[in-house]
C-alpha angles and dihedrals in degrees: 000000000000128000141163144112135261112203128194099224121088094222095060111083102228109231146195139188133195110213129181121174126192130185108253101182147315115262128176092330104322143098106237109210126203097220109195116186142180108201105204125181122186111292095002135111120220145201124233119240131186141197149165131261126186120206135198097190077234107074126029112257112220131194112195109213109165130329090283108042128052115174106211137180100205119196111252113269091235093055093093083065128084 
């Protein structure tokens, strides 16, 4: 997946990310992601990096990467309802 954001001021760097995710395992009631990234601004070259994530399907699951970009897993709108 590719992300990232264009703006209009000059004083803003652009950015992108590339971003995969794959399911790793199932442990104590969560999916448990292996998240990779490559953070890219404008210019710039950048090195991938890679975690972990671990999600419930309750609660959304956030991985902080820099002040622009957050990776999340976010619980499906239509899982309050049974």
């Amino acid at each position: 997946m590719r992300t990232g954001f264009d703006y209009t001021d000059d004083s803003k760097r652009d950015w992108k990310a590339d971003i995969k995710w794959s399911f790793v395992r199932r442990e104590g009631g969560a999916d448990v992601y292996r998240v990779e990234w490559k953070f890219i601004e404008e210019n710039d070259s950048s090195v991938p990096n890679s975690a972990e994530l671990s999600f419930d399907g309750v609660s959304p699951a956030k991985l902080p990467v820099t002040d622009q970009l957050i990776i999340s897993i976010e619980p499906d709108a239509s899982s309050d309802e049974v």
